[in-house]
N, CA, C and O atoms as a MOPAC input file, in Angstrom:
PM7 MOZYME 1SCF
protein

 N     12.44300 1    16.28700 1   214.31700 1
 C     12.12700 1    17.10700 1   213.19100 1
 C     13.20800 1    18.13900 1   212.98700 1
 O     13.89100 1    18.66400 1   213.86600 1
 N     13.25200 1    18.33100 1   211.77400 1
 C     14.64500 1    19.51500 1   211.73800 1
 C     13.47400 1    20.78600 1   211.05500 1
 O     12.47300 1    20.76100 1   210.34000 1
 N     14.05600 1    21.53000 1   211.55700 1
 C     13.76200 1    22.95000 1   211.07000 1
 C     15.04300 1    23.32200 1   210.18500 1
 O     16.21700 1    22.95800 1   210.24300 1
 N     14.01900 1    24.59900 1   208.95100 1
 C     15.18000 1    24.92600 1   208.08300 1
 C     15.32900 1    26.50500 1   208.58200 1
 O     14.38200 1    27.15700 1   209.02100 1
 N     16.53900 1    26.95000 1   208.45200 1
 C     16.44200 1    28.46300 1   208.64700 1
 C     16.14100 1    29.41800 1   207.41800 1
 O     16.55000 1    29.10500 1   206.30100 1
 N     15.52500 1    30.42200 1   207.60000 1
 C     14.39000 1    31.11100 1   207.05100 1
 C     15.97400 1    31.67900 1   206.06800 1
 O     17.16400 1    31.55400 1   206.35800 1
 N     15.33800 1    32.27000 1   204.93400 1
 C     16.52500 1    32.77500 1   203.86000 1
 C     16.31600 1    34.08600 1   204.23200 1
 O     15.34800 1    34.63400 1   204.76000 1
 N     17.50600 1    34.53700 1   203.82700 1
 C     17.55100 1    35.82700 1   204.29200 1
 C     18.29900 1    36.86600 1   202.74800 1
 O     19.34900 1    36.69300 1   202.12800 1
 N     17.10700 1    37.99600 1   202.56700 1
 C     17.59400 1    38.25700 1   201.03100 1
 C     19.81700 1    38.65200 1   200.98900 1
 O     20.38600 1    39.01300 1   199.95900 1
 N     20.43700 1    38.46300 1   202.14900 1
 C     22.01300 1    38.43500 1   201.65900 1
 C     22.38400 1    37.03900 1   201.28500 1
 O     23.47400 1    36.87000 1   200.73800 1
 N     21.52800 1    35.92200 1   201.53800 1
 C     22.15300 1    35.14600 1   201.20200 1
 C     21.44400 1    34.62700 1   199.79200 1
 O     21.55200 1    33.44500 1   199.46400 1
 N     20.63900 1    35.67900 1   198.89600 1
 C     20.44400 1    35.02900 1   197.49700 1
 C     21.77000 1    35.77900 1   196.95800 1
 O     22.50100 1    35.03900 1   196.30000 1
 N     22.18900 1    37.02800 1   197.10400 1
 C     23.38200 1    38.05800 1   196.14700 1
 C     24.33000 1    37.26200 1   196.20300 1
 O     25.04700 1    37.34900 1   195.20600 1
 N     24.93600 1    35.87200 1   197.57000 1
 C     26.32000 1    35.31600 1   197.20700 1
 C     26.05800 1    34.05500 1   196.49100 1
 O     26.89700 1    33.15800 1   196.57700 1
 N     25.21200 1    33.91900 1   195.94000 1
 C     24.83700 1    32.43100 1   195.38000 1
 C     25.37300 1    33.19400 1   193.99100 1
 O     25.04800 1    34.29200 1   193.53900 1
 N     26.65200 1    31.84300 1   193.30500 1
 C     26.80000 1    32.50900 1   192.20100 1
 C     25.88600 1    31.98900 1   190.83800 1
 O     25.02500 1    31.10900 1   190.85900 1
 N     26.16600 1    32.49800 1   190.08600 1
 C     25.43600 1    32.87600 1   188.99700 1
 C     26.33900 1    32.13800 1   187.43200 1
 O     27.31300 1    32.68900 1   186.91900 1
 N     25.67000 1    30.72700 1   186.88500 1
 C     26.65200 1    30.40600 1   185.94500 1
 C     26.52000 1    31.25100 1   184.62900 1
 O     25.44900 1    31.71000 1   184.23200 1
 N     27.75900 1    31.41100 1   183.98200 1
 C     28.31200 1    32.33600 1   182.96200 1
 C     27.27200 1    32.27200 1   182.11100 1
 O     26.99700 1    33.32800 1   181.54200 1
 N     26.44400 1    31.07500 1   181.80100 1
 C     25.91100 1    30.60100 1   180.22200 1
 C     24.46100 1    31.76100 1   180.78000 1
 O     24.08700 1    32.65700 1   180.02300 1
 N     24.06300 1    31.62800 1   181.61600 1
 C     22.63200 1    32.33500 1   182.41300 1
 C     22.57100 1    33.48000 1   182.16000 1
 O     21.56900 1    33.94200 1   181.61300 1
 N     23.82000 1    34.37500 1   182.55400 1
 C     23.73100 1    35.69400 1   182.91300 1
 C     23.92200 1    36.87900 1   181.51800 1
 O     23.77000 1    38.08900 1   181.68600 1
 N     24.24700 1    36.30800 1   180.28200 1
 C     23.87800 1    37.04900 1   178.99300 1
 C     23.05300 1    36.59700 1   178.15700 1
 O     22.80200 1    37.19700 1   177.11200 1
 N     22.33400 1    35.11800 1   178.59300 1
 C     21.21000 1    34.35200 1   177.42900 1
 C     20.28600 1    35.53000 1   176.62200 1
 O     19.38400 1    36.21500 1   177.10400 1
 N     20.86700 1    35.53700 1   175.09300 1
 C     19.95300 1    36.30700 1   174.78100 1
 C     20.65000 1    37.05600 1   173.99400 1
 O     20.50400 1    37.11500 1   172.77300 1
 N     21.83600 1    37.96600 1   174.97200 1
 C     21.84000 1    39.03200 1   174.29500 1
 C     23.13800 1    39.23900 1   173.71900 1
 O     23.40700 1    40.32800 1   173.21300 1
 N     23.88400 1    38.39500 1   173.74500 1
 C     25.30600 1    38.38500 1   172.47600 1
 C     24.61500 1    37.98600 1   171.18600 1
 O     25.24500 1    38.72000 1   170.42400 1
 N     23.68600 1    37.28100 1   170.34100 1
 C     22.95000 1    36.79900 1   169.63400 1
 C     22.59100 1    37.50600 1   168.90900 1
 O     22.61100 1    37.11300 1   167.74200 1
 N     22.18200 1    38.61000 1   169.12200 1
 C     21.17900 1    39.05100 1   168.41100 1
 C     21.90700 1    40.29500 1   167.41800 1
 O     21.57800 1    40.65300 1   166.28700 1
 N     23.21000 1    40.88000 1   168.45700 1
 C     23.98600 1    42.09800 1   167.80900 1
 C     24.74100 1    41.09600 1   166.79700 1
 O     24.65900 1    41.57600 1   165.66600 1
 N     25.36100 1    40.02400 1   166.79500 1
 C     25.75500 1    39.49900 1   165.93600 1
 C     25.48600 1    38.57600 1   164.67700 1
 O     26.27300 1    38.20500 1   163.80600 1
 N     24.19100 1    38.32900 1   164.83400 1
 C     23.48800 1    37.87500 1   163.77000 1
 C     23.18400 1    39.05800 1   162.82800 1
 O     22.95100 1    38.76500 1   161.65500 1
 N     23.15300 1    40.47900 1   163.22200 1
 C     22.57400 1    41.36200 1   162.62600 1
 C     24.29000 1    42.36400 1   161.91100 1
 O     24.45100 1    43.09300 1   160.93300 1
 N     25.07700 1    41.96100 1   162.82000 1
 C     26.24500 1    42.27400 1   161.95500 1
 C     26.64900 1    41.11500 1   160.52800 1
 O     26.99000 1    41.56600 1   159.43500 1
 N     26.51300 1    39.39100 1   160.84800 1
 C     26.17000 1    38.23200 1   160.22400 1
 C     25.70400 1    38.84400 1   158.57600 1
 O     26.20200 1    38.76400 1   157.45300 1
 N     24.29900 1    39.56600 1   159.25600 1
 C     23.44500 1    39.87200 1   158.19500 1
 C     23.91100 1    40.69000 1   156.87000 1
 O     23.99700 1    40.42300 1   155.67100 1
 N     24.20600 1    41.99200 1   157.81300 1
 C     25.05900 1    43.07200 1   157.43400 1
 C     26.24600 1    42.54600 1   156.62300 1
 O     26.19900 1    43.22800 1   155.60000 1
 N     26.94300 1    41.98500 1   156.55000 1
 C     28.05000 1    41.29600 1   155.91800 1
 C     27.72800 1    40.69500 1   155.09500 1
 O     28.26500 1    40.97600 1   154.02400 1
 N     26.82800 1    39.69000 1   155.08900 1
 C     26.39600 1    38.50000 1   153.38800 1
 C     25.66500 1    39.59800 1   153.14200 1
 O     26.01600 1    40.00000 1   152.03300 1
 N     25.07600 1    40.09300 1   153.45700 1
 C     23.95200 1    41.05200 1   152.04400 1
 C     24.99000 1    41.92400 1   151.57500 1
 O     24.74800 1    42.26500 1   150.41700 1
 N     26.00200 1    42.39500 1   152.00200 1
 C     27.04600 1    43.52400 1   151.37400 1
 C     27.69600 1    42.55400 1   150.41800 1
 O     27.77200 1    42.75300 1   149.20600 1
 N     28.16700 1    41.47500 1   151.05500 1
 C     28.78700 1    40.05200 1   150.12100 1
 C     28.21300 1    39.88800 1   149.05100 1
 O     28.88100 1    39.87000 1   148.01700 1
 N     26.85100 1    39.72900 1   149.02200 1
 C     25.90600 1    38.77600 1   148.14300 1
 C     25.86300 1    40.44300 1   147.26000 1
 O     26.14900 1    40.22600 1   146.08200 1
 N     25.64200 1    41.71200 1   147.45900 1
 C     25.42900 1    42.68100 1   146.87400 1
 C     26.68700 1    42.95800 1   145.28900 1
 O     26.59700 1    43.25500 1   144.09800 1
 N     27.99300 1    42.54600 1   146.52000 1
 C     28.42100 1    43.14400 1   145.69500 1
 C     29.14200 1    41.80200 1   144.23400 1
 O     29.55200 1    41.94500 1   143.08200 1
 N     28.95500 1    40.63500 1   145.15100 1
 C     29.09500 1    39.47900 1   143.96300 1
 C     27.88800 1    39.55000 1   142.61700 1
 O     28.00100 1    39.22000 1   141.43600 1
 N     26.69400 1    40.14800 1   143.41200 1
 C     25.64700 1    40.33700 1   142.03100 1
 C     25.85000 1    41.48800 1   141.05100 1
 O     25.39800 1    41.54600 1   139.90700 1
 N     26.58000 1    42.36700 1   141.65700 1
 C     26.78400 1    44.09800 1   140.65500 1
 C     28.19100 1    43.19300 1   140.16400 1
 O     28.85900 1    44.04200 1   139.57500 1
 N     28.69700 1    42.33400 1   140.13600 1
 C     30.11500 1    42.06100 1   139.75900 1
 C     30.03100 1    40.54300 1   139.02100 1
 O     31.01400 1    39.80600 1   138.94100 1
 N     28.95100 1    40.26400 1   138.59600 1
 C     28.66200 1    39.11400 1   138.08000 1
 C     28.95500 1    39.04100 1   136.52100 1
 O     28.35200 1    39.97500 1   135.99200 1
 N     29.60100 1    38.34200 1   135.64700 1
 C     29.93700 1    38.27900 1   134.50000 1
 C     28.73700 1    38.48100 1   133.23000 1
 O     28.05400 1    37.52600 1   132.86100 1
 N     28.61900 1    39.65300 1   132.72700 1
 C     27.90600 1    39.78800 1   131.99700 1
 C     27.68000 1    39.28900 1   130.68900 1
 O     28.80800 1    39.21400 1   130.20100 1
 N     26.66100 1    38.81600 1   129.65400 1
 C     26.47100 1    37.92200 1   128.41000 1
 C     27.38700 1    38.61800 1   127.24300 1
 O     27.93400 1    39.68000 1   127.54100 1
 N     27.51600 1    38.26700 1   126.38700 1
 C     28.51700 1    38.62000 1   125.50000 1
 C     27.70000 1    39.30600 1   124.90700 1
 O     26.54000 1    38.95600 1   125.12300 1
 N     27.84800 1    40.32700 1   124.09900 1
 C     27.41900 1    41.87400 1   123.10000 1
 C     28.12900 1    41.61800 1   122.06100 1
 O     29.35300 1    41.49200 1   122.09800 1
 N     27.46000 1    41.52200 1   121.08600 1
 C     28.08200 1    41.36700 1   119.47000 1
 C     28.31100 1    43.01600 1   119.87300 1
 O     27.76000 1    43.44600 1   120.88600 1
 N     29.05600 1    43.80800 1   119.12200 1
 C     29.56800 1    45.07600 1   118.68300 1
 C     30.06500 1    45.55300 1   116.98300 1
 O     31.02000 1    45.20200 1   116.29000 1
 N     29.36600 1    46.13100 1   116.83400 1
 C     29.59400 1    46.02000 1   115.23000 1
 C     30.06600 1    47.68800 1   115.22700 1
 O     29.34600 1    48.42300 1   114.55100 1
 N     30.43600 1    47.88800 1   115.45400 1
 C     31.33400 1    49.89600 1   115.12800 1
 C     31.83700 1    50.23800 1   113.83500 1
 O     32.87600 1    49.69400 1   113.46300 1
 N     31.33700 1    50.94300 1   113.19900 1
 C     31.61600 1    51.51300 1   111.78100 1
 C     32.06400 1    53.09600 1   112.03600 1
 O     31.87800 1    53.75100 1   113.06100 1
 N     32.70800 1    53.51700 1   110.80500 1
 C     32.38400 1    55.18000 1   111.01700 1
 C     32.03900 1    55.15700 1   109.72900 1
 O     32.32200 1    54.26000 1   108.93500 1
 N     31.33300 1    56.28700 1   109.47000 1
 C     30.50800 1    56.50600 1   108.09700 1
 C     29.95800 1    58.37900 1   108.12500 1
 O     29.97400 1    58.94000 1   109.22100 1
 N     29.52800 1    59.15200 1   106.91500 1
 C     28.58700 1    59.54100 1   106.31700 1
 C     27.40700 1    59.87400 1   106.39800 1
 O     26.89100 1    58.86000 1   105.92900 1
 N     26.29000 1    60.76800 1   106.72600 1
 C     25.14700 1    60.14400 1   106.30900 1
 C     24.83900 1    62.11800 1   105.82700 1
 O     25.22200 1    63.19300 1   106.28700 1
 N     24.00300 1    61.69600 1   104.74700 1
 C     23.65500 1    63.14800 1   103.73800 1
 C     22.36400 1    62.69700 1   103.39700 1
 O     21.88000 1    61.58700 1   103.17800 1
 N     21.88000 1    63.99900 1   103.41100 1
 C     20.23200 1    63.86100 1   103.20600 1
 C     20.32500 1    64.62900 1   101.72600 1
 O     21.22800 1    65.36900 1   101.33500 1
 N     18.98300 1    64.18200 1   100.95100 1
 C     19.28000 1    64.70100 1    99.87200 1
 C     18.22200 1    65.84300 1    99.48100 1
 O     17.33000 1    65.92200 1   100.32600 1
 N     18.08900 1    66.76100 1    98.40100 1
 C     17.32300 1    67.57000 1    98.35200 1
 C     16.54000 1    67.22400 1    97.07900 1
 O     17.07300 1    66.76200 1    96.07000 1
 N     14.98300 1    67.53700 1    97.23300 1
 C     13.98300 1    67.35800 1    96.23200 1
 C     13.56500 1    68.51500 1    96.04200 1
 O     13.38300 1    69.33600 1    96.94000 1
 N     13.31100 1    68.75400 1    94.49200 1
 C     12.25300 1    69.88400 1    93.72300 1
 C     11.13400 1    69.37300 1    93.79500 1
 O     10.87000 1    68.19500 1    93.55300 1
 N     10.25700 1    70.37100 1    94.19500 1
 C      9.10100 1    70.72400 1    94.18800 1
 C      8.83200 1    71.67600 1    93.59900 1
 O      9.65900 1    72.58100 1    93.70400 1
 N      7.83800 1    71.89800 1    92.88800 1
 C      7.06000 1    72.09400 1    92.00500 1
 C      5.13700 1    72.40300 1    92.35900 1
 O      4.40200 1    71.58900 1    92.91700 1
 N      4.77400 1    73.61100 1    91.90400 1
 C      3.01800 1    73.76900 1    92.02700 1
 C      2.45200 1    74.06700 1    90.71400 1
 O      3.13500 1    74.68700 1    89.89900 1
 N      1.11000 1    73.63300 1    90.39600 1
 C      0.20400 1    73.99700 1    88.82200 1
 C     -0.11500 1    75.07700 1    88.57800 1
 O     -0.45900 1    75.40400 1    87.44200 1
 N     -0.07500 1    75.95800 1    89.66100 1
 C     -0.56600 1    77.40300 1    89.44600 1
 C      0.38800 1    78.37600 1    90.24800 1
 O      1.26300 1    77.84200 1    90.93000 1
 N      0.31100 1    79.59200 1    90.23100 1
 C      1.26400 1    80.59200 1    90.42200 1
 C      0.36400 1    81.34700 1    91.60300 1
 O     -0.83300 1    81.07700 1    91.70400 1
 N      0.98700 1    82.28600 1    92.46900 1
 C      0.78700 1    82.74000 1    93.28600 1
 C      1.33200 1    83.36000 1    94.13700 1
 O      2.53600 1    83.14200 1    94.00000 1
 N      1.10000 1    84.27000 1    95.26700 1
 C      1.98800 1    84.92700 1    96.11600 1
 C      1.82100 1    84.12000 1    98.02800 1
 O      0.85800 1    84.12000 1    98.79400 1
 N      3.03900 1    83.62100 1    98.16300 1
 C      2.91300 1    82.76400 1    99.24600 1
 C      2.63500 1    83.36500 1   100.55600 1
 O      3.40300 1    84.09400 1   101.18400 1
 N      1.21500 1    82.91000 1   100.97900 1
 C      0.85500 1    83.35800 1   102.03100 1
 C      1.15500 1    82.52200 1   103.32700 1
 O      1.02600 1    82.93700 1   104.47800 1
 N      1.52900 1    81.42100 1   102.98900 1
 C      2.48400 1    81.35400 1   104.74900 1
 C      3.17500 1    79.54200 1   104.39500 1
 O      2.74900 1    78.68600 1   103.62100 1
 N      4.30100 1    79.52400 1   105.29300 1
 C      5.31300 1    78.42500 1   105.24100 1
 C      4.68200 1    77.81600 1   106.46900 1
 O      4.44800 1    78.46800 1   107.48600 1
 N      4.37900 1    76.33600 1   106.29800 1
 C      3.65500 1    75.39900 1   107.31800 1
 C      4.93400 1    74.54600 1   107.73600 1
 O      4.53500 1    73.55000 1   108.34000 1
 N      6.52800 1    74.57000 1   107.62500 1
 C      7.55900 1    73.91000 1   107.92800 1
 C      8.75700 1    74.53300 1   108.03800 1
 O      8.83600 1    75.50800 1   107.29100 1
 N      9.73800 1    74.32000 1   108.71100 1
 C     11.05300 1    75.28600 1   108.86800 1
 C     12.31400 1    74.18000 1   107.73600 1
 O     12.23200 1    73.06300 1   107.22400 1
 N     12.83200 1    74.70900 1   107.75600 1
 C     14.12600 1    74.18800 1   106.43600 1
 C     14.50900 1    72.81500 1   107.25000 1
 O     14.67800 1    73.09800 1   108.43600 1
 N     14.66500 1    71.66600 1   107.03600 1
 C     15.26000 1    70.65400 1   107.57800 1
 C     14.55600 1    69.62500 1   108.43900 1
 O     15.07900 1    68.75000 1   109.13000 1
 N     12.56900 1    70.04200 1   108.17200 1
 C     11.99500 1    69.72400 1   108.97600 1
 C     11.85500 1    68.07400 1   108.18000 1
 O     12.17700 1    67.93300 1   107.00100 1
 N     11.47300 1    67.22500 1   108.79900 1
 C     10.54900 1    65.86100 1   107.90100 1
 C      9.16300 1    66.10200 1   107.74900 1
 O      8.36200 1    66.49500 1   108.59700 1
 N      8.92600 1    65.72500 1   106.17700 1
 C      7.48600 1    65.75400 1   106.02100 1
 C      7.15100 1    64.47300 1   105.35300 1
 O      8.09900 1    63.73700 1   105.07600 1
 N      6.05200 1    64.12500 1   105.07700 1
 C      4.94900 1    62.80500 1   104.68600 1
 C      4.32700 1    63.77600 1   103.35500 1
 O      4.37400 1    64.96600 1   103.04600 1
 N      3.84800 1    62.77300 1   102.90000 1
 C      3.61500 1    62.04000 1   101.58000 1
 C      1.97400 1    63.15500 1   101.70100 1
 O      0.99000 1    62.67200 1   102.26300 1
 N      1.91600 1    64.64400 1   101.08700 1
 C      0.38000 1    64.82000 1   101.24800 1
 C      0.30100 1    66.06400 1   102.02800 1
 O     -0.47000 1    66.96100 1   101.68500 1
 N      1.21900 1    66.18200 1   103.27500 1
 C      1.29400 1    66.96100 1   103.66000 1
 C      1.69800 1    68.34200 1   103.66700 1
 O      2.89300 1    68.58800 1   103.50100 1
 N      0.85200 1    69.30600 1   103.84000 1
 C      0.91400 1    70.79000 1   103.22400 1
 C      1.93800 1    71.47000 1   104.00800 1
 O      1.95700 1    71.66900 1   105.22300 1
 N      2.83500 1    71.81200 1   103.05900 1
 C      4.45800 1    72.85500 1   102.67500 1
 C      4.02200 1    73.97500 1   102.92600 1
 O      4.19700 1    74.37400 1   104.07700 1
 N      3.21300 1    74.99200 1   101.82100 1
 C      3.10100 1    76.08200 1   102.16200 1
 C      1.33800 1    76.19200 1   101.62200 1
 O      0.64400 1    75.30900 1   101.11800 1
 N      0.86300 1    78.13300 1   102.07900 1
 C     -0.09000 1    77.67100 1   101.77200 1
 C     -0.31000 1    79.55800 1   100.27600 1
 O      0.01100 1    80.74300 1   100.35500 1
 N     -0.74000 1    79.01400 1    99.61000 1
 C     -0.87000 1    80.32900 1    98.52800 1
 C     -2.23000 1    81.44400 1    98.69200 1
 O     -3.44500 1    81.26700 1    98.77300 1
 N     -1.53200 1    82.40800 1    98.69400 1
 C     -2.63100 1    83.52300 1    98.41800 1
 C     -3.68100 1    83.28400 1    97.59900 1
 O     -3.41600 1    83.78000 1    96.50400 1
 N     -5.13500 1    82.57400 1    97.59600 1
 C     -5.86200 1    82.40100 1    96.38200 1
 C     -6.91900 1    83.84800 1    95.76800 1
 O     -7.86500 1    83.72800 1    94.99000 1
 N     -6.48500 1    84.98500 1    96.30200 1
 C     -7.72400 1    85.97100 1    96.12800 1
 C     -7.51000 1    86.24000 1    94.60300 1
 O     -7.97600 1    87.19100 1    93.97500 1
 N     -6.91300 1    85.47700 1    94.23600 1
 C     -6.87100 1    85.94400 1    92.38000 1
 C     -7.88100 1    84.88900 1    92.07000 1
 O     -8.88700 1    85.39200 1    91.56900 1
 N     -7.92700 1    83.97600 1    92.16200 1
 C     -8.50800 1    82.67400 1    91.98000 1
 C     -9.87200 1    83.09300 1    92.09700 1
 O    -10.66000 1    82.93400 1    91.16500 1
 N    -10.20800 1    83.63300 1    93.21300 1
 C    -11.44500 1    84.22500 1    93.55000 1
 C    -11.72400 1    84.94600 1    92.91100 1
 O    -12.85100 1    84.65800 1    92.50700 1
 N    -11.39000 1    85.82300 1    92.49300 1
 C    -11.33100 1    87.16300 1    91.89100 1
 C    -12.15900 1    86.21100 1    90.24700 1
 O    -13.37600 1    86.22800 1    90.06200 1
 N    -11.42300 1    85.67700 1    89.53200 1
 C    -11.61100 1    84.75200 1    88.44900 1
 C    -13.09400 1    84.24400 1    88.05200 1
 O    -13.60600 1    84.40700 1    86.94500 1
 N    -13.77500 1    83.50500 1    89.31800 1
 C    -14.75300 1    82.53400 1    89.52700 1
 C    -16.01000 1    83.93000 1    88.99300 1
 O    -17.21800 1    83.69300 1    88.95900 1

């Protein structure tokens, strides 16, 4: 019968160790994430730099003048208050100013 001799923990430290074993794992992972880092900056900046659709452009120089209207009221009066400032837009109806009526009253 043979006997084996018992291991002794100096003789696991000289047992060597093959190259592929001793980093599994961890070169991988920093470089996939630099990988990453690179096409998304790639892919970023090919999309902000992508050929844009054609724009009709039509550029004129010109003019533009607004014109002024008379107005006109049926009865006379002393103006008791301005409902718009000079240059404002108004609609079709809408009250300009408004007249003192206590004569009117006065009348009835």
């Amino acid at each position: 019968m043979s006997q084996t001799a018992p291991t002794s923990p100096d003789n696991f430290l000289n047992v060597p160790i093959p190259p592929s074993k001793q980093r599994k794992g961890k070169k991988p992972i920093p470089l996939l994430l630099g990988l990453l880092v690179v096409g998304g900056s790639l892919g970023y900046v090919l999309w902000q730099n992508r050929p844009q659709g054609e724009v009709d452009v039509l550029k004129l120089s010109g003019r533009i003048e607004g014109y002024e209207t008379e107005i006109g009221i049926k009865r006379s009066g002393r103006i008791e208050s301005i409902a718009l400032r000079e240059g404002a837009y108004v609609k079709k109806g809408q009250e300009l100013i408004k007249l003192d009526d206590s004569n009117d009253q006065l009348l009835q």
